[in-house]
C-alpha positions in Angstrom: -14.6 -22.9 2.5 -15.9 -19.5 1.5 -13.4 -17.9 3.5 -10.3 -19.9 2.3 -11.3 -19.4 -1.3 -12.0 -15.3 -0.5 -8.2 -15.2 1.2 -6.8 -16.8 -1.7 -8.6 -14.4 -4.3 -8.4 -11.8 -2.2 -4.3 -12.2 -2.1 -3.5 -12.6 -5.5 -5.0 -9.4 -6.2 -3.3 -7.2 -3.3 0.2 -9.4 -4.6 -0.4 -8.5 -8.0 -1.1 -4.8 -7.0 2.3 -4.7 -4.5 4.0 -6.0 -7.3 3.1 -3.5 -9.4 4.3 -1.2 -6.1 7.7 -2.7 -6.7 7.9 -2.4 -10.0 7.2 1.7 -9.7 9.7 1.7 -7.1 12.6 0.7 -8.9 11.5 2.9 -12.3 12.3 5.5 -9.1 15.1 4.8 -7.4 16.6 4.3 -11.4 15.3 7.8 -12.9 16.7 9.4 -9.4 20.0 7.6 -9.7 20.1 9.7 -13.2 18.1 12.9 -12.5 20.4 13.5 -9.0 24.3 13.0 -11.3 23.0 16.1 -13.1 22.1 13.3 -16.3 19.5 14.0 -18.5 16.7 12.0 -18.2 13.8 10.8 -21.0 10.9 12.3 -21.8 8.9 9.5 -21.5 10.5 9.4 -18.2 10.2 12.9 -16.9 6.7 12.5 -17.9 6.5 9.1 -16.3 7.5 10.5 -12.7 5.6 14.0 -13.0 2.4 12.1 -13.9 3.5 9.6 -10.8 4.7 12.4 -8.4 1.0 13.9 -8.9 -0.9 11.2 -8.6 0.8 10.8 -4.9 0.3 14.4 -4.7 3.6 15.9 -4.5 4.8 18.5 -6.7 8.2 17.5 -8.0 11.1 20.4 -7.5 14.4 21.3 -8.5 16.8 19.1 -10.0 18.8 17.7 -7.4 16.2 17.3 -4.6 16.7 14.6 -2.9 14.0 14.7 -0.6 11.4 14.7 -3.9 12.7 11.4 -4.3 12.7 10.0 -0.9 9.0 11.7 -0.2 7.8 9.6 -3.8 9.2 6.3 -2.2 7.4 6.7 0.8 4.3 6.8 -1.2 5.4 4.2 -3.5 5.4 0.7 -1.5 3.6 -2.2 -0.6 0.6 -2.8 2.0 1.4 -6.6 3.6 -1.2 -8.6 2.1 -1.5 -10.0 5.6 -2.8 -6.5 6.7 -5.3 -5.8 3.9 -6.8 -9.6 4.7 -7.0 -9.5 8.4 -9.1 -6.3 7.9 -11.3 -7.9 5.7 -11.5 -10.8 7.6 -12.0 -8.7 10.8 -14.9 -6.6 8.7 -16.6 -9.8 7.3 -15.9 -9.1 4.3 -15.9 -12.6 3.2 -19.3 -13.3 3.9 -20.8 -11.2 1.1 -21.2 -12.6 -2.9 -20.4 -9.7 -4.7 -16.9 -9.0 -4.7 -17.6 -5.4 -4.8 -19.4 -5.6 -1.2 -16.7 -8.0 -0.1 -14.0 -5.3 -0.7 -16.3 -2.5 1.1 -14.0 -2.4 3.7 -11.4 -1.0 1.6 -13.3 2.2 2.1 -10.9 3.7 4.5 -12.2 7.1 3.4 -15.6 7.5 1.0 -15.0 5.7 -1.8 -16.0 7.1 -5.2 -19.3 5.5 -5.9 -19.7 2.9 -8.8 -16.2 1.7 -8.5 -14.9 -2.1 -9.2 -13.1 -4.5 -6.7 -9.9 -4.0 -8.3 -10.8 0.0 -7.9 -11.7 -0.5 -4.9 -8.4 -2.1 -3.9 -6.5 0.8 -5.7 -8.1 3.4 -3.8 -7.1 1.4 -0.8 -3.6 1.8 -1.8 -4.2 5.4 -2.8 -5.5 6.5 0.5 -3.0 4.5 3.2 0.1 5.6 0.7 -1.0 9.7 0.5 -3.6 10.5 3.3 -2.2 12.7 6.3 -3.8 10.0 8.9 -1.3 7.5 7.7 1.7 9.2 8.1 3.2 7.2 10.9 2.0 3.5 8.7 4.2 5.1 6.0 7.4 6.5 8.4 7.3 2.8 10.1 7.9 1.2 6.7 10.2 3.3 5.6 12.1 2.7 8.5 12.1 -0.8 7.7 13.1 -0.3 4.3 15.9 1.5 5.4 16.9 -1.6 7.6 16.9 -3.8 5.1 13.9 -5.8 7.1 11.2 -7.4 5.1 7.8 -5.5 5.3 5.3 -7.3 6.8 1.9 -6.7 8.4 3.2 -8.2 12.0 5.3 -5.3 12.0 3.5 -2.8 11.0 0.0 -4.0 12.4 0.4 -1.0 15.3 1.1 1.9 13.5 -2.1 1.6 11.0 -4.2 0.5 13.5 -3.2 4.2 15.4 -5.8 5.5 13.4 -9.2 5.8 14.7 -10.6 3.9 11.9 -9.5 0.8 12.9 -10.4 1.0 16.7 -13.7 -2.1 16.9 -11.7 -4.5 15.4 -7.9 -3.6 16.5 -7.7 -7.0 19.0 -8.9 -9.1 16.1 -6.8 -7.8 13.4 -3.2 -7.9 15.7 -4.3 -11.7 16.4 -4.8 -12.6 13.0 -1.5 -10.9 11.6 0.4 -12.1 14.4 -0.4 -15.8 13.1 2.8 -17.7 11.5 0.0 -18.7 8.8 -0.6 -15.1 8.3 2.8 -14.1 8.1 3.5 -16.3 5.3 1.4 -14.1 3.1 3.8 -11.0 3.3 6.3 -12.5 1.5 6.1 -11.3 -2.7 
């Protein structure tokens, strides 16, 4: 069906973007592992982070600052792909033929005009990961990262729906993600 084949698309592009996610997280936790001993660190690396650290708007400090590194982290991590699909799902998103419209949704905050899906999905990412409103989505995770529990939309279903955004279709999108199909799709 329309929707199946939208859930799959729509999934190997949040996957592919979350693994992307991961992959900045662990050039992190590496460079920090170095920069916090007091060792010197690459160019191309220093460059790598300061370029990174702005983009998630924080202003890297001193040296041994810890709490740089921690604040980065919290802005560098995954959305459940379970999440991102049971908004679209709850928005209709599937319905529509261009996959720009289909990802309209995505606008949690106005989107730039004349962007791409895969922009659009980006900017997604951009907004829940930096954006004050989603402070308590991003303290939730990280205090399942520090648990050592998996991330997965079930789990953190409540604390993005806190935000008024997501009030019409909140009963829709904590049924959906509460699904053991659903669940499934969280794991990378």
């Amino acid at each position: 069906t329309t929707r199946l084949l939208f859930t799959q698309e729509l999934k190997q592009q949040i996957d592919a973007y979350n693994q992307k996610m991961l992959v900045d997280r662990e050039r992190i936790q590496q460079i920090s592992q170095q920069y916090l001993h007091n060792d010197e660190i690459s160019e191309d690396d220093f460059n790598w982070l300061k370029t990174t650290a702005e983009y998630y708007q924080l202003v890297p400090k001193q040296r041994n600052d810890q709490a740089f590194f921690n604040a980065l982290l919290k802005r560098v991590d995954v959305i459940p792909s379970s999440l991102i699909i049971s908004l679209a799902i709850a928005n209709g998103g599937w319905i529509h033929q261009s996959s720009t419209k289909r990802l309209n949704f995505l606008c949690v905050s106005p989107c730039p005009s004349n962007i791409n899906a895969e922009q659009r999905l980006q900017h997604f990412f951009f907004i829940i990961n930096t954006h004050s409103r989603y402070n308590n989505f991003r303290e939730q995770r990280d205090q399942l990262r520090s648990k050592q529990q998996a991330i997965t939309g079930k789990q953190l279903v409540d604390s993005l729906l806190s935000s008024p955004t997501y009030s019409p279709q909140r009963t829709v999108i904590k049924k959906l993600v509460s699904t053991r199909q659903w669940q499934k799709m969280d794991t990378l």
